[in-house]
C-alpha positions in Angstrom: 49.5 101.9 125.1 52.5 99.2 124.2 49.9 95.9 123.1 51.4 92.5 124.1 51.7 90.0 121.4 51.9 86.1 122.5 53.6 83.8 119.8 53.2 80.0 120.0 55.0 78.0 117.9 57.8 75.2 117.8 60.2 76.3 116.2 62.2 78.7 118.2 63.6 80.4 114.6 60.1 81.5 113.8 60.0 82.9 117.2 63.2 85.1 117.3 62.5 86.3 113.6 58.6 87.2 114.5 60.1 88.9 117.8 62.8 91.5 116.2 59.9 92.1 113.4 57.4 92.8 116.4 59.6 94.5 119.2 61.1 96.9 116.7 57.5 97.8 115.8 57.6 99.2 120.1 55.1 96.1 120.7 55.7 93.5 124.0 56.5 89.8 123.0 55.4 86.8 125.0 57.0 83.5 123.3 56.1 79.8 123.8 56.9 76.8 122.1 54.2 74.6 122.9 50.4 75.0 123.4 50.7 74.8 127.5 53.1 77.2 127.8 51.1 79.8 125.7 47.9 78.4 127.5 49.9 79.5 131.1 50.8 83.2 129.1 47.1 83.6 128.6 45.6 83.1 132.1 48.1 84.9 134.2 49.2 87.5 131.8 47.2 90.4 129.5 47.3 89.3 126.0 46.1 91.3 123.0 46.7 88.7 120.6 48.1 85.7 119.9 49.5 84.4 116.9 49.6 80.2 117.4 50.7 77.7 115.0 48.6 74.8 114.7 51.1 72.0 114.7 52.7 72.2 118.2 53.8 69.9 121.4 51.7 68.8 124.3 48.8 70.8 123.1 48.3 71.6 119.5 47.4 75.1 118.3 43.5 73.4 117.7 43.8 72.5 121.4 44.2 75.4 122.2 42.2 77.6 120.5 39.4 75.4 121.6 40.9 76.3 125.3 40.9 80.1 124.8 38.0 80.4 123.2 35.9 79.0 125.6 36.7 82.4 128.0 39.0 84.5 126.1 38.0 87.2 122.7 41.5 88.1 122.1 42.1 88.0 118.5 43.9 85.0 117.1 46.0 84.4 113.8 46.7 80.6 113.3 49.7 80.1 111.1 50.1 76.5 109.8 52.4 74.4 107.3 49.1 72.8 106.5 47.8 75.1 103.4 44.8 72.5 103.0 41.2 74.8 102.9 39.8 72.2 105.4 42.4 73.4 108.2 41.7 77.3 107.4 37.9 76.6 108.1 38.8 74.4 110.8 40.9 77.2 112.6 38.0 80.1 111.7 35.3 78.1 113.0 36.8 77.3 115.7 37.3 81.1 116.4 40.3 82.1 114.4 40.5 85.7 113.2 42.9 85.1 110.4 45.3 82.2 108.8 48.3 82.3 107.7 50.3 80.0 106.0 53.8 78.7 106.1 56.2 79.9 104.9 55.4 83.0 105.1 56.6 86.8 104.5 57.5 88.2 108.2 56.7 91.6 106.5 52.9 90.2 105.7 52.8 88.9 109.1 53.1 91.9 111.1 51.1 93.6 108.1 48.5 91.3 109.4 49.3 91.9 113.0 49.1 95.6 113.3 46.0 95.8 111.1 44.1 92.9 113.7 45.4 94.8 116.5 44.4 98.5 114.4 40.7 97.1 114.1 39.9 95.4 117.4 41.1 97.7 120.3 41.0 101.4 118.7 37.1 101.9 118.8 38.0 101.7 122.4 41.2 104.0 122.6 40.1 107.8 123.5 41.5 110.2 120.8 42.9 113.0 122.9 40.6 115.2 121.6 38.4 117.4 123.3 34.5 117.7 121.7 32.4 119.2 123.9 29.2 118.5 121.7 30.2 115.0 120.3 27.4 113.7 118.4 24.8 111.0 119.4 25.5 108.0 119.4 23.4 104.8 118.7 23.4 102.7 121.8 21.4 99.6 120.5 20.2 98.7 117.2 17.4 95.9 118.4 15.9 93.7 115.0 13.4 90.9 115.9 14.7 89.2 118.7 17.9 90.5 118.5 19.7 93.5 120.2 23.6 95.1 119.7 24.9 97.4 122.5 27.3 99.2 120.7 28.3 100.7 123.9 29.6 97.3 125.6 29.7 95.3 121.9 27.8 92.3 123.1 25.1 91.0 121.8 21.6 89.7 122.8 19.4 87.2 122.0 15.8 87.6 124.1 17.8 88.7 126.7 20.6 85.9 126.9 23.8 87.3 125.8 25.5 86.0 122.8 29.6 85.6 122.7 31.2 87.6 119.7 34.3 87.7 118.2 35.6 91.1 117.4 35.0 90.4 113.5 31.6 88.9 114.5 30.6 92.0 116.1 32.0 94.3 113.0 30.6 92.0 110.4 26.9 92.1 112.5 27.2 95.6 113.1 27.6 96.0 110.0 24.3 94.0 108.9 22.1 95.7 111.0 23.0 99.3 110.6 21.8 98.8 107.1 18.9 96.3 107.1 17.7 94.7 103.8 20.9 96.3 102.0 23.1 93.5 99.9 26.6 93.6 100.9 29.1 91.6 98.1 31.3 89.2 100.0 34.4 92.0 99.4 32.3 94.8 100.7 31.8 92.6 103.9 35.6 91.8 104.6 36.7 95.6 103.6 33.6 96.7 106.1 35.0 93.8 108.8 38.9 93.8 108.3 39.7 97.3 107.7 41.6 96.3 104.8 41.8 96.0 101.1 40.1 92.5 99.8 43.3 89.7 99.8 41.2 86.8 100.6 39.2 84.0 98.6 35.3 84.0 99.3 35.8 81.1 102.3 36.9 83.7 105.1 33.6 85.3 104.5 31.9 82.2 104.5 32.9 80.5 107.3 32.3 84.3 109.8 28.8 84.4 108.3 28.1 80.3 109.3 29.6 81.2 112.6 27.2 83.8 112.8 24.4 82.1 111.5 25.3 79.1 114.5 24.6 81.7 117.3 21.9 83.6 115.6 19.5 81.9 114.2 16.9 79.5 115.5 18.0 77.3 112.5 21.2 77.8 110.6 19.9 76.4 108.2 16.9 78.5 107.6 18.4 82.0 108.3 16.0 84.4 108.8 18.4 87.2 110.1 21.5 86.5 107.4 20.2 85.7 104.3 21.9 84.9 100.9 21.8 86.6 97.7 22.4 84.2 94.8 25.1 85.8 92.4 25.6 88.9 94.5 26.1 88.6 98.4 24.0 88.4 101.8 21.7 91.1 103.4 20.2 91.6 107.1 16.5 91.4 107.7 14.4 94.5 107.9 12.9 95.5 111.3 9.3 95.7 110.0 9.9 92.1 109.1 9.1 91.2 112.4 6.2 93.7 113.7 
């Protein structure tokens, strides 16, 4: 299946050189050049993910993940002239999947694009393969008072379902297929991106807090996510909570 690709951005150069990179790659292009346009892409057409630069006309790229996050779990890649570490976190708490700054390498871009696209939707694409004993599958993993279908990916919290992100679901499933292991903060991206470790330790950071916001009674207590001084964070155990 051809995955559509929005782009948001200003500067109508970015867009045509992003666009040859990404149509010669067989993959469908929506452009806008300010947020309400790419807001208007997002409710009336199917998206697989957007790419949005944060400093944009009308509504800015912050505006609007704000927006899209509030029904939409595309995957998003902010790309911004503004390198500063506050406006990365800013962008991945808000939702974010990745950030990219300007300039940037068109090549590293697409890099980027095909692996968020790689890791989000092919769980879900059949292989074409025929098994007729496929294996078992875990439906739920349930610790304490929370559960992960791994059928729908959505999680719940006594019942009450919880919103993820598709890293937020990889980076959880992740934590609770292996309770009480420690994961280093490269083992977590590599489990989470699907790629080598390129990142400084804030990417990692900032998912886990996000995390930590929806899961726990008290972020700042975790009693699910917990951190290893020196070496990483592990997942509570399931007898923890007989």
């Amino acid at each position: 299946m051809s995955r559509t690709v929005l782009l948001a951005d200003d500067d109508p150069d970015i867009l045509e050189l992003l666009r040859l990179f990404l149509q010669r790659e067989n993959l469908k292009v929506l452009e806008a050049l300010n947020g309400i346009e790419a807001w208007s892409f997002i409710r009336e057409q199917r998206v697989d993910l957007a790419v949005i630069d944060i400093m944009m006309p009308e509504l800015d790229g912050i505006q609007l993940l704000k927006l899209l996050r509030t029904d939409y779990k595309i995957p998003v890649i902010i790309i911004s002239a503004k390198n500063e570490d506050s406006d990365k976190i800013l962008g991945l708490q808000l939702g974010a999947d990745d950030f990219i700054a300007k300039p940037f390498n068109p090549l590293e871009v697409m890099a980027r694009i095909q692996a968020m696209l790689r890791r989000t939707y092919e769980f879900n694409e059949p292989t074409g393969q025929q098994n007729p004993e496929p294996p078992a599958l875990q439906e739920r993993t349930i610790i304490g008072q929370l559960e992960l279908d791994h059928l729908d990916c959505v999680l719940y919290k006594e019942g009450q379902d919880i919103p993820l992100t598709a890293i937020e679901y990889k980076l959880l499933t992740t934590f609770m297929d292996s309770p009480g292991r420690v994961w280093t903060k490269k083992q977590l991206f590599e489990q989470a991106w699907s790629d080598p470790y390129y990142e400084d330790a804030n990417t990692i950071m900032v998912h886990i807090s996000r995390l930590r916001e929806k899961i726990e009674d008290n972020a700042r207590q975790p009693v699910y996510i917990r951190t290893i001084r020196g070496l990483g964070y592990k997942f509570a155990r399931k007898d923890e909570f007989r």
